[in-house]
C-alpha positions as CSV (number, residue, x, y, z in Angstrom):
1,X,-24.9,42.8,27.0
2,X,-22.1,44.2,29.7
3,X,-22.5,48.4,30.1
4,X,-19.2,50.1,29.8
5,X,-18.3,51.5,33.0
6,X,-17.8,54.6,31.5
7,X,-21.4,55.1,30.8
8,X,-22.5,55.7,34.2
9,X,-19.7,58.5,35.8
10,X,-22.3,60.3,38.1
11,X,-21.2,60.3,41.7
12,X,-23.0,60.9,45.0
13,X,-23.5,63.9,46.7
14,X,-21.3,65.1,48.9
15,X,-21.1,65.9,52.2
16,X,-20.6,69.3,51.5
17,X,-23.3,69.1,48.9
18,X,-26.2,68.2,51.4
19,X,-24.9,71.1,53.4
20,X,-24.5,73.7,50.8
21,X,-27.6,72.5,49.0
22,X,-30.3,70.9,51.6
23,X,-33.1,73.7,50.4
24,X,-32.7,71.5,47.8
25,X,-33.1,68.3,48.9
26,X,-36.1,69.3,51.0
27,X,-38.0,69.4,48.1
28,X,-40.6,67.0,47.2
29,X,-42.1,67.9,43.8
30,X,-40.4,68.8,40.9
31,X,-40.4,72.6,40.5
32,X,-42.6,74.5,38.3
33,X,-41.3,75.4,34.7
34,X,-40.1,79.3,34.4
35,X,-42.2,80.6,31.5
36,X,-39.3,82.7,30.1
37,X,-37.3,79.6,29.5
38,X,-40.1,77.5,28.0
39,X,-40.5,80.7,25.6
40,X,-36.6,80.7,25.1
41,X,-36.3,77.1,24.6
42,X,-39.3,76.7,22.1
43,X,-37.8,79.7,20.2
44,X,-34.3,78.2,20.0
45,X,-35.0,74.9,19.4
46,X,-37.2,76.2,16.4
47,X,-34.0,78.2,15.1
48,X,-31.9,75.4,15.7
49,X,-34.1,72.8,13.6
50,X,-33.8,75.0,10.8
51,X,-30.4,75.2,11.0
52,X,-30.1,71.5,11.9
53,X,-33.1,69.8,9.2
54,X,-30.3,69.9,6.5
55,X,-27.5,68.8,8.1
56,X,-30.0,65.5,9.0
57,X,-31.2,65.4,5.1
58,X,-27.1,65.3,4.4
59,X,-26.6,62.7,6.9
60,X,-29.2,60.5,6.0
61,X,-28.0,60.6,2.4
62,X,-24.4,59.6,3.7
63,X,-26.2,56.5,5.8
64,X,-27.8,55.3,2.7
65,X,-25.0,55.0,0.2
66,X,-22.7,53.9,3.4
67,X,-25.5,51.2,4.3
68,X,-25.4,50.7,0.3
69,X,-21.7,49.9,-0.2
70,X,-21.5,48.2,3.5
71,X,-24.9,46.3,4.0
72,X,-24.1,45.9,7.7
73,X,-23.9,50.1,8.4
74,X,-27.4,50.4,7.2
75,X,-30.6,51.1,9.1
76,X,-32.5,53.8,10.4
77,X,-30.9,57.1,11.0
78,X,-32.9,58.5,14.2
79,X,-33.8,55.7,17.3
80,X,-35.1,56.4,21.0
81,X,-34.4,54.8,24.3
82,X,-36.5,55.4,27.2
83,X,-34.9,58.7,29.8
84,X,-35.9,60.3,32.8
85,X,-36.8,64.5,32.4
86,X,-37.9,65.9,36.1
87,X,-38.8,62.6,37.5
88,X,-40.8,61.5,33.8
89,X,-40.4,58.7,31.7
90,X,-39.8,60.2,27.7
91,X,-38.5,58.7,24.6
92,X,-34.9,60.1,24.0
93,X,-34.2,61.0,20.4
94,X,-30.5,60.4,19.1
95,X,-28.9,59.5,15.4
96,X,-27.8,56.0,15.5
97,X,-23.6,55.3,15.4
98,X,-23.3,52.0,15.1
99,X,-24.1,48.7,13.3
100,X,-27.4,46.8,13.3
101,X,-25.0,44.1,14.5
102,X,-24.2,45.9,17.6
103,X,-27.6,46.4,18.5
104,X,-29.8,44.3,21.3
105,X,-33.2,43.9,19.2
106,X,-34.8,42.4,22.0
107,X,-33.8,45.3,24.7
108,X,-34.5,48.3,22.2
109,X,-38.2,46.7,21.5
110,X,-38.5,47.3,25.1
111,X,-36.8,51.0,24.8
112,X,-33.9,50.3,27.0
113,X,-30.7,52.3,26.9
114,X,-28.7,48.7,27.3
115,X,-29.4,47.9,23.5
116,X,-27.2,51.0,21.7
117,X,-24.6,50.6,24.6
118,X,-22.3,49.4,22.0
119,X,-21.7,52.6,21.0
120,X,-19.2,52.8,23.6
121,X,-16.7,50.7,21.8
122,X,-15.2,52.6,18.7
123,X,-15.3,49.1,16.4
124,X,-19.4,49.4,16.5
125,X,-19.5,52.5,15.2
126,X,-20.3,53.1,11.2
127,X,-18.3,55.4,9.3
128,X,-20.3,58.3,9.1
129,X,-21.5,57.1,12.8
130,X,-17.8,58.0,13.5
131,X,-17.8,61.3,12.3
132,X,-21.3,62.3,13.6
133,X,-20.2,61.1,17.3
134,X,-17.1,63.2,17.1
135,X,-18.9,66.9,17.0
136,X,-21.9,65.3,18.9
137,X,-24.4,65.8,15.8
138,X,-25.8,62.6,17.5
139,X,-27.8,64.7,19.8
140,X,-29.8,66.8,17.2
141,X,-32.8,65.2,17.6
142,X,-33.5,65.9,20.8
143,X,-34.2,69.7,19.7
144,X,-37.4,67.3,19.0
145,X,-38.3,66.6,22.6
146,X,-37.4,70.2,23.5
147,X,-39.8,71.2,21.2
148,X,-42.4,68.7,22.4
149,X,-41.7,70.0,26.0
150,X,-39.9,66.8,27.2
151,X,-36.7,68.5,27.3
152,X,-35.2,72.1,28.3
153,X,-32.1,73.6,26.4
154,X,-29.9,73.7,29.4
155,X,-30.8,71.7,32.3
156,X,-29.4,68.1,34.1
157,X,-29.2,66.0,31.3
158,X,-31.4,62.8,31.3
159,X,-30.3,59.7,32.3
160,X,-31.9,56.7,30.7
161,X,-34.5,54.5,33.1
162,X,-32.1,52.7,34.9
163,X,-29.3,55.1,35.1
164,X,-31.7,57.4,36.4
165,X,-32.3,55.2,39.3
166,X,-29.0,54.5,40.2
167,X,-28.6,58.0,40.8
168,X,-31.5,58.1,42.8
169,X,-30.2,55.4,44.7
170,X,-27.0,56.7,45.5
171,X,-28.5,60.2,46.9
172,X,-28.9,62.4,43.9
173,X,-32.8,64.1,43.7
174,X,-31.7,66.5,40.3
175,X,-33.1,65.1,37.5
176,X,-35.9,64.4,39.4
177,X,-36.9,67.5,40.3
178,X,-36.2,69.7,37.1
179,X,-36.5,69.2,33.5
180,X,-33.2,68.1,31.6
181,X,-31.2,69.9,29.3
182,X,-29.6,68.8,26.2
183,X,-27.0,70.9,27.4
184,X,-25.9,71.0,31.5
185,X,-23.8,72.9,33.6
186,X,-22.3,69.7,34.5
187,X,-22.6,67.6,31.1
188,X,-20.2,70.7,29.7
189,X,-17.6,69.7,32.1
190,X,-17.3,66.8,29.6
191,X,-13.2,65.4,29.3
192,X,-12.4,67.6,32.3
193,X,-11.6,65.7,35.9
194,X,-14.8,66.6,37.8
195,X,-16.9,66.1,34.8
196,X,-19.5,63.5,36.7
197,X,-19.8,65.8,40.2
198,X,-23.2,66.2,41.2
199,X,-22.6,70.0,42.4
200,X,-22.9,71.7,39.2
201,X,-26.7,70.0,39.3
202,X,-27.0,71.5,42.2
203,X,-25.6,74.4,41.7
204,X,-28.1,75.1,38.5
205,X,-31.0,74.6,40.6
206,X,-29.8,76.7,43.3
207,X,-29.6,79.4,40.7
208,X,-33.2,78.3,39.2
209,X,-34.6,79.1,42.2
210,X,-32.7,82.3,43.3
211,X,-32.1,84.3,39.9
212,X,-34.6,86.5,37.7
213,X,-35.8,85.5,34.4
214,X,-33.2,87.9,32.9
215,X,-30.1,86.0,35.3
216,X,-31.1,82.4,34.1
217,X,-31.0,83.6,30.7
218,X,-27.8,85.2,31.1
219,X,-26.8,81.4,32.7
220,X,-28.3,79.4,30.3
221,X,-27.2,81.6,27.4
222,X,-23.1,81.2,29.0
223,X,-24.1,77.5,29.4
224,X,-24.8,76.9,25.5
225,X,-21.8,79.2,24.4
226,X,-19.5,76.7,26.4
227,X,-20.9,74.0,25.0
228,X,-21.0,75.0,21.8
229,X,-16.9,75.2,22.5
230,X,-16.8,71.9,23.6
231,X,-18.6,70.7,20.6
232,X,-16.5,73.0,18.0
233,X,-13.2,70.8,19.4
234,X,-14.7,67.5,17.9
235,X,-13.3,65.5,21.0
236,X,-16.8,63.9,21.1
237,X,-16.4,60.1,22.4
């Protein structure tokens, strides 16, 4: 199965990123968790399962009677591929868009990001895959791993395995050093030109390490409000 290229629009750092940043990329572990935000994110993604447990029970009633009238559209509603959080490997929880058809058997046995890739063309997707890619109510699962601890409400968000090391490869150390986010500083630059640059990463970890508990909060909490824009627009892809 070919990846879209659009999967993958990460670029390397640049020059003026290793300047500007190269506290950062003297760092060799991945930095230690601020307990205020691991208190804030278990908090918030508790809030937002409640809110978000219906809207699954809804949606897994609309997969049945669509897999019902279209045998093809059914299957399971939730699947995982295998990401990268802060340099570790952790099953990524999303709602499944598209067809059984679409879907590499063999590769998602194996928990690779290659087998939903499909998802990228618009003819794979099921009905109410459509809708539920549109205002990004594929990624309410992962309020899961946040609440296991494999995620962060606002951080880099997690490539999957081999993505992960192509950005490694080409000179990014991010999302190897801190824990993703469902949402990013950068990933909320979605449908804009510099949506892919590296330097709002950075940029988030520069402020990790510099502000108080109270600043990142007031970051993280301007963070979600702008994505919670982007996702009120319903210009998911």
């Amino acid at each position: 199965m070919n990846e879209p290229k659009e999967a993958f629009p990460y670029r390397p750092p640049s020059k003026f990123i290793l300047e500007k940043y190269s506290h950062i990329f003297e760092i060799k572990e991945k930095l230690p968790s601020r307990w205020f935000k691991l208190i804030f994110d278990k908090l918030v993604s508790i809030v937002l399962l409640l809110i978000g447990l219906p809207i699954l029970i809804l949606l897994q009633i609309a997969y049945i009677i669509e897999g019902f009238l279209i045998p093809e559209n059914k299957g399971p509603l939730i699947f995982s591929y295998n990401a990268v959080s802060a340099g570790k490997t952790f099953p990524k929880f999303k709602i499944r868009i598209i067809k059984q058809s679409a879907i590499d058997i063999e590769a998602a046995s194996r928990g690779e990001w290659i087998a939903y890739s499909g998802e990228w063309n618009p003819k794979n997707r099921t009905y109410v895959g459509s809708f539920v890619k549109k205002f990004y109510l594929d990624e309410i699962p992962q309020l899961f791993n946040i609440l296991s601890g494999t995620m962060s409400i606002v951080g880099p968000r997690p490539l999957a395995i081999l993505h992960y090391e192509r950005d490694l490869k080409q000179g990014n150390i991010t999302r190897k050093l801190l824990k993703g986010g469902l949402l990013g500083l950068g990933h909320i630059m979605k449908g804009k030109p510099d949506f892919g640059d590296p330097i709002y990463e950075y940029e988030y970890i520069h402020k990790y390490l510099n502000s108080t508990d109270l600043g990142l909060l007031i970051l993280d909490l301007k963070i979600i409000y702008r994505g919670l824009i982007v996702v009120s627009k319903g210009k998911g892809l």
